[in-house]
N, CA, C and O atoms as a DFTB+ gen file, in Angstrom:
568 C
 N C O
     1  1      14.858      -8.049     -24.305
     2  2      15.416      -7.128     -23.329
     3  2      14.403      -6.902     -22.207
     4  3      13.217      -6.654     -22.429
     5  1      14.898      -6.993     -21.084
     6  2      13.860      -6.861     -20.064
     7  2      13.087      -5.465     -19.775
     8  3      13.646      -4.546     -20.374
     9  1      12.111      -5.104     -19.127
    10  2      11.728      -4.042     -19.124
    11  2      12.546      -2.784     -17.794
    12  3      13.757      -2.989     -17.705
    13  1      12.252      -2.127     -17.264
    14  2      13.002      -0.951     -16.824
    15  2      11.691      -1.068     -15.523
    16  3      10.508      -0.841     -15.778
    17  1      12.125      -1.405     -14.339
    18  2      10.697      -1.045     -13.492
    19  2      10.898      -0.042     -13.087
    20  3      12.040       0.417     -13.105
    21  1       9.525       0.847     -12.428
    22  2       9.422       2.317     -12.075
    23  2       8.185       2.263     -11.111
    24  3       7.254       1.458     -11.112
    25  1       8.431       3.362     -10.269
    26  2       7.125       3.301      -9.279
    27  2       5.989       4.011     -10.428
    28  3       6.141       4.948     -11.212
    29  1       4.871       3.173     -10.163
    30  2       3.402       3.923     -10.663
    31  2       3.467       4.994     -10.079
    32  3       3.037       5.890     -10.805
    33  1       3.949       5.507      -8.668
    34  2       3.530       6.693      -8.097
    35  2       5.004       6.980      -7.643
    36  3       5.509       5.982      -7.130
    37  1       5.779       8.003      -7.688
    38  2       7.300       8.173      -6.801
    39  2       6.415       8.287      -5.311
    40  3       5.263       8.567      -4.978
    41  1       7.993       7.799      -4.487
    42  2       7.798       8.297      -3.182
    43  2       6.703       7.434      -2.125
    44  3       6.383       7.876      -1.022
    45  1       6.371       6.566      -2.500
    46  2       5.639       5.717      -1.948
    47  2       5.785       4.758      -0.743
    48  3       5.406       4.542       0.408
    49  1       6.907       4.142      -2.165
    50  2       7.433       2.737      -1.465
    51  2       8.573       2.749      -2.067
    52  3       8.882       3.439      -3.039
    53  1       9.467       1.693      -1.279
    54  2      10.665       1.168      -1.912
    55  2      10.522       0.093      -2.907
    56  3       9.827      -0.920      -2.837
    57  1      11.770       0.732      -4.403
    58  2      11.953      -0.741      -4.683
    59  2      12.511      -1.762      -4.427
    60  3      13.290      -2.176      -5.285
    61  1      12.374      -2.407      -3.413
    62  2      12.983      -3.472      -3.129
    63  2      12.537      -4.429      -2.757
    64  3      12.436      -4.716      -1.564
    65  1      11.984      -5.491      -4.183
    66  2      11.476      -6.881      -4.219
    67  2      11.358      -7.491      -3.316
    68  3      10.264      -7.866      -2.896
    69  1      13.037      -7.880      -2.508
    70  2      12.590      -8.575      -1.212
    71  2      12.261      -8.113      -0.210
    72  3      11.701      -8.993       0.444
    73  1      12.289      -7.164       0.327
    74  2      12.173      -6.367       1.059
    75  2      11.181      -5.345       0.820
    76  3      11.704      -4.390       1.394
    77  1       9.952      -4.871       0.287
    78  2       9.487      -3.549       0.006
    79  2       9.470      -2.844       1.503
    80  3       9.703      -3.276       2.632
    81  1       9.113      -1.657       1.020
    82  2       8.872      -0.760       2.769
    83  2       7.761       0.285       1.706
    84  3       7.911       0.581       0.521
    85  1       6.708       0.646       2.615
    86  2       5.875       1.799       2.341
    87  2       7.055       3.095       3.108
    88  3       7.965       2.902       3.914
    89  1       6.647       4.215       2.560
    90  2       7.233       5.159       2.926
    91  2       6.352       6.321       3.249
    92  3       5.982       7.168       2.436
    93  1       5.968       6.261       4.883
    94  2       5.197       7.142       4.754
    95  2       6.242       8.369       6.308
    96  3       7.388       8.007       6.575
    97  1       5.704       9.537       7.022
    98  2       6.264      10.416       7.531
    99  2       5.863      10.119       9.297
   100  3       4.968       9.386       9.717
   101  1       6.792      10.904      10.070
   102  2       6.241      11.015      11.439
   103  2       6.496      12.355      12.319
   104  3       7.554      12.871      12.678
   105  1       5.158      12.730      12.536
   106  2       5.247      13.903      13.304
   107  2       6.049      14.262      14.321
   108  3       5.975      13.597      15.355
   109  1       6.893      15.278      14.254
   110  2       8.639      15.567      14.900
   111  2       7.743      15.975      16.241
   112  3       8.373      15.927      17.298
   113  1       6.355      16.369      16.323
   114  2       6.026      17.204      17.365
   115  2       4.873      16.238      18.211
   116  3       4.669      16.463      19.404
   117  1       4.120      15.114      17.463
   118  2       3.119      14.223      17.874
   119  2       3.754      12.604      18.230
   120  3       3.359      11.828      19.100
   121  1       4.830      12.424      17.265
   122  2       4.730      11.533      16.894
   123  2       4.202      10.597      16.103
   124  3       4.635       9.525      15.680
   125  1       3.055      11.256      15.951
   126  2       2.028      10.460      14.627
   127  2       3.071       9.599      13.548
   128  3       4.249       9.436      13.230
   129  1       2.012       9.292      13.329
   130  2       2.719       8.242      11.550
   131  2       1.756       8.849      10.618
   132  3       0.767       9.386      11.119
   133  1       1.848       8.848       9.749
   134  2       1.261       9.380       8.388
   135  2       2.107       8.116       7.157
   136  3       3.153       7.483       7.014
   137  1       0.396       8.427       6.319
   138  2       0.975       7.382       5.259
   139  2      -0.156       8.285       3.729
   140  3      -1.370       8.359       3.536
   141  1       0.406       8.523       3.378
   142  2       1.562       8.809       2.500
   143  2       2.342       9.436       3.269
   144  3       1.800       9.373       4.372
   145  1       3.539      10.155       3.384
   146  2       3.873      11.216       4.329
   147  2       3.586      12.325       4.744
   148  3       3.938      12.783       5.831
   149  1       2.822      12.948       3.805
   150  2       2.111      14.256       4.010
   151  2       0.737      14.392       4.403
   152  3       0.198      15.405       4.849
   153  1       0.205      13.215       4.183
   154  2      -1.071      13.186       4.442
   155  2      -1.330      14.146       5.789
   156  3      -0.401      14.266       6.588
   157  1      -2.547      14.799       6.024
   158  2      -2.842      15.748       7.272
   159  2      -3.253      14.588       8.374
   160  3      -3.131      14.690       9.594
   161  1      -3.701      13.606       7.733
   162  2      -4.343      12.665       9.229
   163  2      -5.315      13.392      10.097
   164  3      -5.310      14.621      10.170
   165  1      -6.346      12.453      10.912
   166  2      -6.976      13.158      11.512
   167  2      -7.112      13.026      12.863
   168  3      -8.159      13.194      13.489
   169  1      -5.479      12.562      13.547
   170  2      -4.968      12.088      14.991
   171  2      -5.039      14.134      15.727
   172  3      -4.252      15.070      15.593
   173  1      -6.076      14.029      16.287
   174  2      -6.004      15.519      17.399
   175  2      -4.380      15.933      17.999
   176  3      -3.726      16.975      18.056
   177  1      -4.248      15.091      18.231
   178  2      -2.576      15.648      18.714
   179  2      -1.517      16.675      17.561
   180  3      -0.749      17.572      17.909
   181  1      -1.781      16.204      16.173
   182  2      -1.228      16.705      14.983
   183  2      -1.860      18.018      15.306
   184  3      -0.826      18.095      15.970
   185  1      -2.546      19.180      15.516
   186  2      -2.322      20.222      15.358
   187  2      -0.868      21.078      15.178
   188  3      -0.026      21.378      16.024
   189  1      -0.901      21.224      14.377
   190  2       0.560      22.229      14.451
   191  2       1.861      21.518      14.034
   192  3       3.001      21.978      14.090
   193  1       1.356      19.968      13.487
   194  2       2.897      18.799      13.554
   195  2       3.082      19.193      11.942
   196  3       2.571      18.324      11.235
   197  1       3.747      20.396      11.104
   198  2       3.512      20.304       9.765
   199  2       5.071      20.292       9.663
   200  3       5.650      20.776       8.690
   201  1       5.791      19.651      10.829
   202  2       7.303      19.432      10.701
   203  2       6.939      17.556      10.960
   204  3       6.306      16.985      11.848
   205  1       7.651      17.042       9.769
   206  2       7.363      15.565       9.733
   207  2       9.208      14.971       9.134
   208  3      10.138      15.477       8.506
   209  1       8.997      14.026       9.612
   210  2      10.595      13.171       9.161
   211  2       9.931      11.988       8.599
   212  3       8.955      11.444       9.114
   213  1      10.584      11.571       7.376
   214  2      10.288      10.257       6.531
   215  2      10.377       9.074       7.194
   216  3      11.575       8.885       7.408
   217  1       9.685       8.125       7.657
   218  2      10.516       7.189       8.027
   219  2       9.672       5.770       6.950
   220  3       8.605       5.888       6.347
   221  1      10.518       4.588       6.997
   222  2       9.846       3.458       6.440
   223  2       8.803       2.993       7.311
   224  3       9.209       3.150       8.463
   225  1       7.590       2.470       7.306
   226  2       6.957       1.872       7.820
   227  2       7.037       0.397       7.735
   228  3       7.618      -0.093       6.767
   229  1       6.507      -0.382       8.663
   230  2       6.350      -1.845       8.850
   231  2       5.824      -2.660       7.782
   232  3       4.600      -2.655       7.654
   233  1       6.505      -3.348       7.002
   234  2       6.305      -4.403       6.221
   235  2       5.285      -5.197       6.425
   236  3       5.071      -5.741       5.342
   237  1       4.546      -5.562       7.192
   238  2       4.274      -6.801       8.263
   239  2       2.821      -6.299       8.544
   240  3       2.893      -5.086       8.742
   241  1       1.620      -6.707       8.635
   242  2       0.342      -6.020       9.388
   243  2      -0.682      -7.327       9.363
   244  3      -0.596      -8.426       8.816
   245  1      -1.448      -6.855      10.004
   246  2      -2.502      -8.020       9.947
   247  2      -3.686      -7.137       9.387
   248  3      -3.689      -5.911       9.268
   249  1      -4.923      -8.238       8.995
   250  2      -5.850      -7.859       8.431
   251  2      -6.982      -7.284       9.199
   252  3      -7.453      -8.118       9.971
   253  1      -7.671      -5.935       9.245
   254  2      -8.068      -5.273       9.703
   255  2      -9.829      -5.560       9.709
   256  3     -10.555      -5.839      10.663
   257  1     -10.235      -5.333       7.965
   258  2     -11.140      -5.503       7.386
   259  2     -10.608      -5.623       5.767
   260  3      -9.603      -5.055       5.340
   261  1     -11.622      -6.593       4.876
   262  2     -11.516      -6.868       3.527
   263  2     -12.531      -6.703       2.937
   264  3     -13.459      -6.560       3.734
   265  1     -12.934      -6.630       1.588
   266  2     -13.899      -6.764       0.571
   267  2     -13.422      -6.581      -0.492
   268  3     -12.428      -5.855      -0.480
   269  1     -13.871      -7.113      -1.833
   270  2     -13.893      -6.932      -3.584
   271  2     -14.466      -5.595      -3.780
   272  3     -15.095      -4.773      -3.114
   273  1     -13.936      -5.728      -5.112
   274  2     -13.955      -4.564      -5.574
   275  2     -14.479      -4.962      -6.878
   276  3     -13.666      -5.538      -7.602
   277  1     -15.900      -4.748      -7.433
   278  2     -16.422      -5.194      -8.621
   279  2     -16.513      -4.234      -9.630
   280  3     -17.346      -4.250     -10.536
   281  1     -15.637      -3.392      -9.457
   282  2     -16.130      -2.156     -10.377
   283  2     -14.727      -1.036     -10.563
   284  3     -14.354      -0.690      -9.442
   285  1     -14.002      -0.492     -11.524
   286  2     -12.456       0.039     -11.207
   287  2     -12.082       1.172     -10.660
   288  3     -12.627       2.244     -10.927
   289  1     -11.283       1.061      -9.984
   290  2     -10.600       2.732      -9.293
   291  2     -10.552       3.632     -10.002
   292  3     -11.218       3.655     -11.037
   293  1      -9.555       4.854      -9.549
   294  2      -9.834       6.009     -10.138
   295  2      -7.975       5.393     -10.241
   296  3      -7.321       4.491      -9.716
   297  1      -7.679       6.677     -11.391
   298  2      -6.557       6.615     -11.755
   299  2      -5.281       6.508     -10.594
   300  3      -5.629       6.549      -9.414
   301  1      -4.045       6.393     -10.857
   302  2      -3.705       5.839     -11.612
   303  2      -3.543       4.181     -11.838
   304  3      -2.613       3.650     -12.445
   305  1      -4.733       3.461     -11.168
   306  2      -4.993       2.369     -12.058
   307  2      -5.497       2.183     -13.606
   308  3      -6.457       2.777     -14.098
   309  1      -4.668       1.255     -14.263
   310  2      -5.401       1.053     -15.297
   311  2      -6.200       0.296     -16.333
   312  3      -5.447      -0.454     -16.955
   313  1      -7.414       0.224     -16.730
   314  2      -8.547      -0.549     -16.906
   315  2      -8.064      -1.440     -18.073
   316  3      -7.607      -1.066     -19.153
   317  1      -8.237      -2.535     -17.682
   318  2      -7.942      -3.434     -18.667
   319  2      -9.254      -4.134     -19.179
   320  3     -10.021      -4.465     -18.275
   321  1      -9.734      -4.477     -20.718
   322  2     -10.609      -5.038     -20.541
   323  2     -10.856      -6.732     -20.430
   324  3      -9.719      -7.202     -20.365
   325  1     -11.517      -7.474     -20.396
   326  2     -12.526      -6.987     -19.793
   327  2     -12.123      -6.841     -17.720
   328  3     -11.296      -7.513     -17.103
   329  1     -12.937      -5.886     -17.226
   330  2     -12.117      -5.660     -16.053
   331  2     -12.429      -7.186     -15.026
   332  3     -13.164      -8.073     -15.459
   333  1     -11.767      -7.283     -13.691
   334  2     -11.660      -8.334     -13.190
   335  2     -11.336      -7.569     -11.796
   336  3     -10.419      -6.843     -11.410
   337  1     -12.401      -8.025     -11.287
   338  2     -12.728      -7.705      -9.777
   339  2     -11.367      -8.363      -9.019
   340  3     -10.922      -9.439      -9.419
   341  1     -10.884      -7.804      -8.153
   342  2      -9.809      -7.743      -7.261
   343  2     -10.285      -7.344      -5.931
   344  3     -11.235      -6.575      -5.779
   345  1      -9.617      -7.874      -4.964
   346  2      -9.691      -8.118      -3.209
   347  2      -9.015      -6.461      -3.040
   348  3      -8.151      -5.922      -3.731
   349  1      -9.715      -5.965      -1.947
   350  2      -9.349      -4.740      -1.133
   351  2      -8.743      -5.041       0.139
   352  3      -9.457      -5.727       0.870
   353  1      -7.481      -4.672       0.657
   354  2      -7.499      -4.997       2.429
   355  2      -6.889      -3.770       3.404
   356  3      -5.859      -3.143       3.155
   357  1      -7.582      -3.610       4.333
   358  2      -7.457      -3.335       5.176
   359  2      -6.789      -3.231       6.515
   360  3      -7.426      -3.240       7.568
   361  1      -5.560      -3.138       6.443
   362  2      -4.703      -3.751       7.228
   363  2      -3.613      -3.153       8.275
   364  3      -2.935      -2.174       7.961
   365  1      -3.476      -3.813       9.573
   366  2      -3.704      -2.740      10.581
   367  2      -1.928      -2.786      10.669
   368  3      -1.537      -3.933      10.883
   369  1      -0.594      -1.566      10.520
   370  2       0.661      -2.153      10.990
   371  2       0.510      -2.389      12.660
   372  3      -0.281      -1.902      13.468
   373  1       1.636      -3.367      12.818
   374  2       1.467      -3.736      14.016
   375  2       2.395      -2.435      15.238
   376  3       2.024      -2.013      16.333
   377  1       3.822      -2.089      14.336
   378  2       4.546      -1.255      15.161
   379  2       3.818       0.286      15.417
   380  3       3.676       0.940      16.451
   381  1       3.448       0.541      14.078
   382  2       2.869       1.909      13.939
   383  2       1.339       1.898      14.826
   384  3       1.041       2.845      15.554
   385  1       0.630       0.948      14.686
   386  2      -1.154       0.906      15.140
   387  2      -1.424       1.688      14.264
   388  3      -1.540       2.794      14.793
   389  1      -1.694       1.780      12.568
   390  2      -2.299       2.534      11.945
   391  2      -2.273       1.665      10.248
   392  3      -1.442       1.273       9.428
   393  1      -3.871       1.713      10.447
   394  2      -4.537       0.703       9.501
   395  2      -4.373       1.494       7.955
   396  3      -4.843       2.632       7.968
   397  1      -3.815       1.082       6.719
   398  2      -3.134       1.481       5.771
   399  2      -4.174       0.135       4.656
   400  3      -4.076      -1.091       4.629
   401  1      -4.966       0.953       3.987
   402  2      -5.851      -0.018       2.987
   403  2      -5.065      -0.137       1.399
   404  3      -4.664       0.802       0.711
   405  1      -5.023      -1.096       1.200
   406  2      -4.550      -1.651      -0.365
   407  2      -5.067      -2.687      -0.876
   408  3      -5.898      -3.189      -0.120
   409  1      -4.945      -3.175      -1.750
   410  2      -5.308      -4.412      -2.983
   411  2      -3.984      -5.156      -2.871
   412  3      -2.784      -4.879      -2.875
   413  1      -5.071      -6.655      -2.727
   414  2      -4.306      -7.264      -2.892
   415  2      -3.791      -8.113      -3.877
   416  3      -4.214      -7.910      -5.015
   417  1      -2.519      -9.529      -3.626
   418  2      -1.672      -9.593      -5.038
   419  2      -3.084     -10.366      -5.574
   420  3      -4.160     -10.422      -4.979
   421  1      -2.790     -10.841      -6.655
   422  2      -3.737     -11.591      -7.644
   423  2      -3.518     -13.037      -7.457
   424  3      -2.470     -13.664      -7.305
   425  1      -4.915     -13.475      -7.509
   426  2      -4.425     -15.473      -7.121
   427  2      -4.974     -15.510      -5.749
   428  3      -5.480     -16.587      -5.434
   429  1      -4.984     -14.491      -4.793
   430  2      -5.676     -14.521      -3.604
   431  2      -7.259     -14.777      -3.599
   432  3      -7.929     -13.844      -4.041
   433  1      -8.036     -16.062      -3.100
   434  2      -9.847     -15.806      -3.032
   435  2      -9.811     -15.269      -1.422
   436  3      -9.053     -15.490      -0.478
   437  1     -11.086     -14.411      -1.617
   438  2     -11.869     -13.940      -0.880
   439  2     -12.043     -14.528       0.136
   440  3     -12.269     -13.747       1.060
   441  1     -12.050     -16.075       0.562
   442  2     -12.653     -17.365       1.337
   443  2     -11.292     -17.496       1.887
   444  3     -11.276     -18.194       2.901
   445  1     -10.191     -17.051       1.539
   446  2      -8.695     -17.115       2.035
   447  2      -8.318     -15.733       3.003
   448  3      -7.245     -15.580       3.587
   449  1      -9.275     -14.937       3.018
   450  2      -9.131     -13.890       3.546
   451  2      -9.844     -14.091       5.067
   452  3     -11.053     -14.300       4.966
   453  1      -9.375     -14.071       6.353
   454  2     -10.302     -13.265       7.477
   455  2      -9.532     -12.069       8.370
   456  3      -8.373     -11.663       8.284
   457  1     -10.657     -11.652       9.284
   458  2      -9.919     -10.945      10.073
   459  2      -8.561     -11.342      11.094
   460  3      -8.489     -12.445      11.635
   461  1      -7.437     -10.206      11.281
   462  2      -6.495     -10.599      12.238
   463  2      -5.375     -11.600      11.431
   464  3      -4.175     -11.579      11.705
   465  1      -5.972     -12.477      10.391
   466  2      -4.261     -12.543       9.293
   467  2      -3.560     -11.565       9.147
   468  3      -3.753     -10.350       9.146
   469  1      -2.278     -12.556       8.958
   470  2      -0.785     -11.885       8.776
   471  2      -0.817     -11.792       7.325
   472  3      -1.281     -12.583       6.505
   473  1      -0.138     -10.485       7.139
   474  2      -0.038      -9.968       5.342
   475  2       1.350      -9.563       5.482
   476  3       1.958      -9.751       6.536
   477  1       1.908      -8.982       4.405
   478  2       3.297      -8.464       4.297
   479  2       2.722      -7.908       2.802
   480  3       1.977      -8.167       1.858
   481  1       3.986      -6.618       3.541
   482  2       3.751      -5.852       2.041
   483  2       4.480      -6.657       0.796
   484  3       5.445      -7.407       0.938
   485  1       3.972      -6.420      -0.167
   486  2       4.731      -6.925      -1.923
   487  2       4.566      -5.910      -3.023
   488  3       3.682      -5.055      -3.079
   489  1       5.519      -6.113      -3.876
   490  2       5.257      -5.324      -5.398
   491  2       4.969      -5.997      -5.926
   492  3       5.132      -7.197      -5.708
   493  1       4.042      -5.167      -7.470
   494  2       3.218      -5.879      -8.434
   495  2       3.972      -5.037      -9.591
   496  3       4.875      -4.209      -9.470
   497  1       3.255      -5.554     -10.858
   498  2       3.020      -4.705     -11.798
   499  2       1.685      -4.165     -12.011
   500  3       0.781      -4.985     -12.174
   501  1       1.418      -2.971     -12.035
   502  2       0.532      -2.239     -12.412
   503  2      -0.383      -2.055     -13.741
   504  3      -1.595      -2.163     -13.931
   505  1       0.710      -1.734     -14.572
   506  2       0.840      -2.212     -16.259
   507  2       2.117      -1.844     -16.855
   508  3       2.938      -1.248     -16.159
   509  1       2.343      -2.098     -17.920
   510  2       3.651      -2.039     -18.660
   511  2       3.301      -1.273     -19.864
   512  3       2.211      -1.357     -20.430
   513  1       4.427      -0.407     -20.287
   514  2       4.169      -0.260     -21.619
   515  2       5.671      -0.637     -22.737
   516  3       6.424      -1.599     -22.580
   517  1       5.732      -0.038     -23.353
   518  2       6.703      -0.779     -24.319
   519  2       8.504      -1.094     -23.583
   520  3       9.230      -2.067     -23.789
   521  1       8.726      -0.069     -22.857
   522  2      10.299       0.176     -22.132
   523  2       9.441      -0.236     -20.769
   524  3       9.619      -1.447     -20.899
   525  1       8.779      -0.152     -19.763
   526  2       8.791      -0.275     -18.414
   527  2       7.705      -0.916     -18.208
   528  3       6.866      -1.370     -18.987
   529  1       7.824      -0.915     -16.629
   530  2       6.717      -2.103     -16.081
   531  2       6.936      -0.876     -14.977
   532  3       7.926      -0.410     -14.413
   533  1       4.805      -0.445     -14.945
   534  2       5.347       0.540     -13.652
   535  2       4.366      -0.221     -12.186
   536  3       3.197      -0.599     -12.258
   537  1       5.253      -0.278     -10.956
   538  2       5.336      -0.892     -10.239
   539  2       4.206      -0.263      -8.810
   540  3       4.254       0.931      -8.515
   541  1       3.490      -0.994      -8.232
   542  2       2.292      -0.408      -7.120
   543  2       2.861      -1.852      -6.304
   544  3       3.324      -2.890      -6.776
   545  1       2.569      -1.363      -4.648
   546  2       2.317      -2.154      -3.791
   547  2       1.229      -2.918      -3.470
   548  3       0.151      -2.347      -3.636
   549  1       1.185      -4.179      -3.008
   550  2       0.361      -4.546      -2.729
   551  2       0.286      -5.357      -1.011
   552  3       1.224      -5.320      -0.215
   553  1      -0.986      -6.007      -0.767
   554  2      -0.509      -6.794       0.295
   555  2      -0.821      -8.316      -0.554
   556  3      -1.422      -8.520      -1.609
   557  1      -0.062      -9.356       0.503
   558  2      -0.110     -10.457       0.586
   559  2      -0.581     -11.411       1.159
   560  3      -1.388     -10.940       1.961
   561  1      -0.568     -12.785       1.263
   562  2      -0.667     -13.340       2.432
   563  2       0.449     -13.866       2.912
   564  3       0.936     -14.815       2.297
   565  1       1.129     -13.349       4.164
   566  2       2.595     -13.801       5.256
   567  2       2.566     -15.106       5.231
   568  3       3.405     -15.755       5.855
């Protein structure tokens, strides 16, 4: 029986395999983008923007800045042993202009990475347990 997928985190992102979308907010009064949606951001114009509308953000970004990660996050990732260093990226959307950092999928080297590549967002699995597979975004290479 297959497993049941679920976001690692609600409210994030969409599930939708072919399509994912991050879901982050935009200031009704700045315009800003925010990612997560609530995030405060630290765009000067946001004073006073604590009225925000959801919108999807851009699938699509290029690479900003990258590096590994030799050592594990804080929750809710979870440590598998033995652990296995994974790519960080940095990556700028193109519609929004606002650089949104994640990990990327697995199978990607480091030497495949530079600045100004095209990425697209993707889902992973995170980890599974007996009924589900809970699900985190990642980037790719476009």
């Amino acid at each position: 029986m297959a497993k049941i997928r679920v976001p690692a985190v609600d409210g994030m992102f969409t599930m939708d395999f072919d399509n994912p979308r991050l879901i982050g907010g935009r200031g009704v009064t700045s315009q800003s983008y925010y990612f997560p949606k609530d995030l405060s951001g630290g765009d000067p114009r946001c004073v006073n923007d604590d009225e925000r509308v959801e919108v999807y953000l851009s699938s699509h970004a290029k690479i900003w800045s990258y590096t590994s990660a030799g050592y594990p996050p804080a929750l809710p990732y979870q440590i598998t042993e033995p652990f296995e260093p994974f790519l960080i990226c940095a990556a700028q959307l193109e519609e929004e202009n606002m650089v949104i950092c994640g990990q990327m999928m697995s199978g990607i080297d480091i030497n495949d990475l530079e600045v100004g590549l095209d990425v697209k967002l993707a889902l992973d699995v995170l980890y599974s347990d007996d009924d589900h597979d809970y699900i985190v975004w990642k980037w790719d290479l476009a």
